[in-house]
N, C-alpha and C positions, 0 to 999 in steps of 0.2 A: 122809113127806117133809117138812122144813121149810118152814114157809109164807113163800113168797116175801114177800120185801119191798114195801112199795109204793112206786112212783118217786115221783121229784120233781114240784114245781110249779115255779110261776112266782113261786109267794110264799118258796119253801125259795133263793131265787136273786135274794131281797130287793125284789121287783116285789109291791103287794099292788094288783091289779085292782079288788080291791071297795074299799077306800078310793077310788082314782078316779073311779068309779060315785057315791060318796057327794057327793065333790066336786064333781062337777058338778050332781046336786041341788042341792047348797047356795046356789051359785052363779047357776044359772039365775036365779029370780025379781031378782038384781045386776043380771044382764046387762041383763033385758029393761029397764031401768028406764032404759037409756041409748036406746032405740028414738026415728027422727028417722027422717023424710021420705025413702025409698029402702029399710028396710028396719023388719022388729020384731025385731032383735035377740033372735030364736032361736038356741038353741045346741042342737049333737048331732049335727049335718047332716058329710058330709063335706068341704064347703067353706062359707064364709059370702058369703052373694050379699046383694047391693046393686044396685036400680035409679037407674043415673042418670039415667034419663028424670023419675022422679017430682020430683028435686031441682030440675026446669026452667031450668037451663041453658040456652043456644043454644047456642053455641061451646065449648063448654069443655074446658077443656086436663086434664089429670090432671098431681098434683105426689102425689110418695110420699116418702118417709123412712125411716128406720130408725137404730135408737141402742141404747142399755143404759142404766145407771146407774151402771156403773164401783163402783169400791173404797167409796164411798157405801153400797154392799151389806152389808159387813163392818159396817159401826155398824150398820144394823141386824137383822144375826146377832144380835150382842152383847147389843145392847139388847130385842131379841125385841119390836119394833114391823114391822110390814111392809104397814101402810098407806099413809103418807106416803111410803115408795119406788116403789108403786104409781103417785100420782099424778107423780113426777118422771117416770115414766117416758114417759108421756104428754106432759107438757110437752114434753120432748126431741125428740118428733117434732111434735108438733102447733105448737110454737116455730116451728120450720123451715121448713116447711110456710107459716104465714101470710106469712114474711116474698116468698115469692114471688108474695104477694098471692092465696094458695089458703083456701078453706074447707075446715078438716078434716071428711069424710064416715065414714069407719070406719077402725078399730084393732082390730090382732091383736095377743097376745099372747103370749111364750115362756115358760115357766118349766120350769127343769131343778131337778132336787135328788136325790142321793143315796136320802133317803129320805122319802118323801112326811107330810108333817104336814099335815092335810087343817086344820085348824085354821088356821093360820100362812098355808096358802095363798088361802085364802078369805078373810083380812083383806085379802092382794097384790091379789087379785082390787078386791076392795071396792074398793080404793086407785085401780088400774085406772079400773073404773068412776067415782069422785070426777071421775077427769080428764077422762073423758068428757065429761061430763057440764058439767064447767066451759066445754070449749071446744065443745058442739056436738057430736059424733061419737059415733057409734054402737060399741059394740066387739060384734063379729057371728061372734067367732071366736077363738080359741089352740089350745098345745097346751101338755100339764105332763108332762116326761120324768120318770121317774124313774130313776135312772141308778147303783144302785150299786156302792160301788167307784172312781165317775169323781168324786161332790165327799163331803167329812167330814161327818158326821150334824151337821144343824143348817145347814150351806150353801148356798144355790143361788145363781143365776144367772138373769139376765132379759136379754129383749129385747124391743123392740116394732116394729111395722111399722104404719104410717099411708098414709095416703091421702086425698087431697084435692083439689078441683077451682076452676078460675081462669077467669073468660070469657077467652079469647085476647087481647082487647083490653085487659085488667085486671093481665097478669102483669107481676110486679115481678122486678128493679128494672128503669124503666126510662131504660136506659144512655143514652140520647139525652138527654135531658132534663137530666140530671144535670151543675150549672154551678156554677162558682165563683160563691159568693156563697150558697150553700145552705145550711140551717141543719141541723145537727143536733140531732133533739132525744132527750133518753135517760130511761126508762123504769126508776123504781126495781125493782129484784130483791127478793126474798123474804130474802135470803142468801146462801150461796154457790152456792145451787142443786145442782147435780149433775156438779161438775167442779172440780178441782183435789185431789181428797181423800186420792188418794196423799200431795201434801204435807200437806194438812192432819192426816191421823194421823201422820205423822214428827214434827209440830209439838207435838201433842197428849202422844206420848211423850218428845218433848225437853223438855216444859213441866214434867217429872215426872206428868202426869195421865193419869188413862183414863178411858173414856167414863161411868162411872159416879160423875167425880166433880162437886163444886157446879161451874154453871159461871161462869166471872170474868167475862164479858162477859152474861148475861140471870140477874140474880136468879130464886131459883124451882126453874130448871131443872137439872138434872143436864147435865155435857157434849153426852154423847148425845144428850139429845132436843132440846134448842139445834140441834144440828147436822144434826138429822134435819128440820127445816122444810125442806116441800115447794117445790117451784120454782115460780115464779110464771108462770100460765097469763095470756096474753097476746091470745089470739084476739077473742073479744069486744069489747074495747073496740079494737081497731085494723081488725075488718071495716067499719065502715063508713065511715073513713078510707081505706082503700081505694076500696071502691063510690065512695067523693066525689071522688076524684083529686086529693087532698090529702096524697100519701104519694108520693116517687119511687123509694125507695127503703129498704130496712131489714136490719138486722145482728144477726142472735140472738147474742149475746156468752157464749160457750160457753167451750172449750178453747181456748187461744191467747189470748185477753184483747179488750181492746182493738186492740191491734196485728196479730195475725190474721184477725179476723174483719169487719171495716169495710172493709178492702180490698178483699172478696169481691165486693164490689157497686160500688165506683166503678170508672169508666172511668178510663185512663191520664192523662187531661188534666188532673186533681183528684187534690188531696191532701188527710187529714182533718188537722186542727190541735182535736185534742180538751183541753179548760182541767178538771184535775183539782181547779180551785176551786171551780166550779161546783155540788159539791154535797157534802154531807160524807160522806167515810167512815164508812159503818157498822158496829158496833162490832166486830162480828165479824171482819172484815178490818183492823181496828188490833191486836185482840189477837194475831190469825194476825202480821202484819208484826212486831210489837214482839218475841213470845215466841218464833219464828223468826231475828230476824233478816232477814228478806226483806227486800233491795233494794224502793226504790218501782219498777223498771222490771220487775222480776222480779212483783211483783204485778201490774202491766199488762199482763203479755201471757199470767199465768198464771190469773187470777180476774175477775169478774165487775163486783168489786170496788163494789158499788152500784147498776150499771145493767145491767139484762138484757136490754134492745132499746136497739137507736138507729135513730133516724130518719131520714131524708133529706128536709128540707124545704123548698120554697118559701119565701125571706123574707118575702113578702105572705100567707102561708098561717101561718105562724107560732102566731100570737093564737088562730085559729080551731080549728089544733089543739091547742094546751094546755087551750082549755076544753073540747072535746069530751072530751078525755083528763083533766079534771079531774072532769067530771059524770058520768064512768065507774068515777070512783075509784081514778084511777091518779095514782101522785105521779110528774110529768114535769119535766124540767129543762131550758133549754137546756144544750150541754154542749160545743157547738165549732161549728165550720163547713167549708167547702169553699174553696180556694185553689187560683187557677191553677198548673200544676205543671209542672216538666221536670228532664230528666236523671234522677237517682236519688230523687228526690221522687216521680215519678210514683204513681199510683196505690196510696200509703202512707197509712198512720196515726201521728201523733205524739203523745203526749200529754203536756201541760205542766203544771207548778206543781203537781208530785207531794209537793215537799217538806212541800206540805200535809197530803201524808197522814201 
């Protein structure tokens, strides 16, 4: 009789188990290195537990998140760097998060791909962890599909899920408080951060360039790794403007620009009047507008365009917060204010003296 064949696995069907296995060895001693107060950041478990008894809290409210890193991802397929997407990823949520005046406590992570490169995903990982690590938070958990068939050798896909916690009496913004005559103050960005990138690679190939060439705006660098600068974590130096009630309010400036995202947090009575004089465009966002073509209002509601938070502040609070935000090592600017408002004003953002840019 002919000797049967031997069936399939799970590896002859493009899934390799034991790579996975290796993975998370790798990984582990990453993880643990983000462990903070509620947990040690073990991994293997079928869920990742956190005491929020230990973080001492009284009241404390829970604020969560969840994001990607969008088309960001593709430069770095390309580039085959996958650390500094790691930490965007983390900002995106832990961003978020502060602005409701929450401590980020722990992050999960997703990673999909086609076909697992235990290599590649252990730098993400790392990346991951950086972020952690920057804002406080513990990452105590993910999961890494490997999925082939569903993405092209060499692509994957991220997400992340955060969590964080606000004494009741601490959560921002708060909308009572918030009066004409209120300062905004804004918060330099890293770069473009992690939003806009669909346009920015249309611009990249209209410029005639790919990510591999010099780039015209940061001597040094190739396009790519110019554009791969991580997004600028935030948490740190704005906790304790919180805890001081020195903060009424605040705007991660993400997708939508200016013009979307500032809205989120004022009341109807207030309008924002943000002065695009105020601080200079960075260079990045002059070459993106020049070698595109982008409208200045098209960049305001589309990029970051300099500032990656804004503030809601107190005009007698003012002073006290620049230098707190100064001896933290953040370059802050004022950037506009608050005006009483009605009719179709209400509860909008404007920004002026774009021609600057």
């Amino acid at each position: 009789a002919a000797e049967r064949k031997q069936g399939l696995s799970y590896a002859d069907a493009g899934v390799d188990i034991d790579a996975g296995n290796r993975l998370v060895d790798l990984i582990k001693p990453i993880v643990k290195a983000t462990r903070r107060s509620g947990t040690d950041s073990d991994i293997g478990g079928f869920g990742g537990v956190f005491d929020l008894k230990a973080t001492g809290y009284k009241d404390p409210v829970l604020v969560s998140a969840t994001d990607g890193v969008g088309t960001k991802l593709k430069i770095a397929h390309e580039m085959e760097i996958h650390d500094t997407v790691g930490i965007d990823l983390v900002a995106m949520q832990v961003n978020d998060i502060i602005v409701q005046g929450a401590e980020p406590l722990f992050f999960l992570d997703y990673y999909a791909c086609g076909h697992l490169d235990v290599e590649a995903t252990r730098d993400f990982v790392k990346g991951v962890a950086d972020g952690c690590l920057q804002s406080g938070c513990a990452l105590i958990g993910g999961e890494t599909a490997e999925m082939p068939g569903l993405y092209a050798k060499g692509d994957y896909d991220v997400a992340g899920f955060a969590v964080g916690a606000v004494e009741r009496s601490e959560i921002l913004p708060r909308v009572d408080e918030i009066q004409a005559g209120d300062v905004l103050v804004g918060l330099a960005s890293s770069g473009i951060h992690s939003n806009g990138f669909s346009l920015v690679r249309k611009v990249v190939a209209h410029a005639g360039l790919d990510f591999h060439s010099p780039c015209p705006w940061a001597a040094g660098k190739s396009v790519g790794e110019a554009l791969l600068t991580p997004t600028r974590i935030y948490v740190k130096p704005l906790l304790p403007l919180v805890h001081g009630r020195l903060v009424k309010g605040m705007a991660h400036i993400t997708g939508g620009g200016f013009t979307d995202n500032v809205p989120r947090v004022l009341p109807k009575r207030v309008c924002a009047e943000i002065d695009a004089s105020a601080w200079e465009l960075p260079a990045v966002f002059k070459w993106i507008k020049q070698a595109g073509s982008i409208a200045a209002d098209e960049m305001a509601r589309t990029f970051n365009c300099g500032i990656g938070m804004v503030m809601v502040v107190a005009k007698a609070d003012v002073d006290t917060v620049l230098k707190a935000l100064a001896a933290s090592g953040e370059q802050a600017y004022v950037v506009g204010q608050l005006k009483a408002a009605s009719g179709a004003e209400q509860g909008t953002a404007t920004v002026s003296n774009t021609s600057d840019w």
